[in-house]
N, C-alpha and C positions, 0 to 999 in steps of 0.2 A: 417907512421906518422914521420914527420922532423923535430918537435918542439913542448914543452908543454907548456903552462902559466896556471899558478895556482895562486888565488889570493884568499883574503879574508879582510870584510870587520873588524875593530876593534872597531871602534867607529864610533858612527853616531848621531849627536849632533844638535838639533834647539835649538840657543841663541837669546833672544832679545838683542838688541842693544842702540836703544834707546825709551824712550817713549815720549808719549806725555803729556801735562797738564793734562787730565783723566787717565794717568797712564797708556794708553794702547801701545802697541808695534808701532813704524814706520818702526823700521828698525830691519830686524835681522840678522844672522851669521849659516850659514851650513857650518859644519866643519864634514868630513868624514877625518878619520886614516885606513889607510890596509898595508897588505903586500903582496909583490905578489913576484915568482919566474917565470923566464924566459929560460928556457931549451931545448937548438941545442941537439935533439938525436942522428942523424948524429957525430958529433964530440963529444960524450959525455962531455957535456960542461956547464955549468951556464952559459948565457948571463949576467943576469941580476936577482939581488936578494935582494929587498929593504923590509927591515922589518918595514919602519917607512914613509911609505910615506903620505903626510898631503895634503890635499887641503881644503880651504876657501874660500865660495863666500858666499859675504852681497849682502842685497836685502831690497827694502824698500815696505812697502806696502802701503802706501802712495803718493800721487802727492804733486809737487811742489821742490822735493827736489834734482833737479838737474838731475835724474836719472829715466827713468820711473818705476812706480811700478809694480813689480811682483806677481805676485801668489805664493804659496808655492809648486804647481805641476811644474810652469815654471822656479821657480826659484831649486830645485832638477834635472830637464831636464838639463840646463845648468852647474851645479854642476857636471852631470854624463858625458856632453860631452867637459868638458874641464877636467873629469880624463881621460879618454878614451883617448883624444888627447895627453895629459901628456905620460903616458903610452906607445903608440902605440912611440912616438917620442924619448923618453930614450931606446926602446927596439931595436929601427931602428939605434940607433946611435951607439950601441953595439954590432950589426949584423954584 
């Protein structure tokens, strides 16, 4: 083994955003907080060690507003592959 990542997740948060005239949700707010460490065993080395890393994607459940709407399964899909992509590209830029 050449390399560890170890992460964890800290917060994990569904916000409405905004509502409608019934008061019900249109649009809301996934916000995941983690920290993950990134470890060359080869060179005993820390790549990469971020305690505070945030990501935010809105999503609206609603049509008409510009943006199609999401589901709350599709909209956490795209939440997990735009940290993944986050992730894998600060861990490549540091390799």
């Amino acid at each position: 083994m050449d390399s560890v990542f170890t992460g964890a997740i800290k917060t994990y948060e569904i916000l409405p955003l905004s509502l409608d005239q019934n008061n019900q949700p249109e649009q809301y707010r996934l916000v995941m907080e983690m920290r993950f460490v990134f470890e060359d065993l080869k060179r005993n080395k820390i790549l990469q060690n971020e305690g505070n890393y945030q990501k935010i994607h809105d999503f609206y459940v609603v049509s008409d507003r510009g943006e199609p709407p999401e589901t709350l399964t599709e909209a956490k899909e795209k939440l997990i592959q735009e940290v993944a992509e986050d992730v894998v590209s600060s861990i490549i830029d540091e390799w």
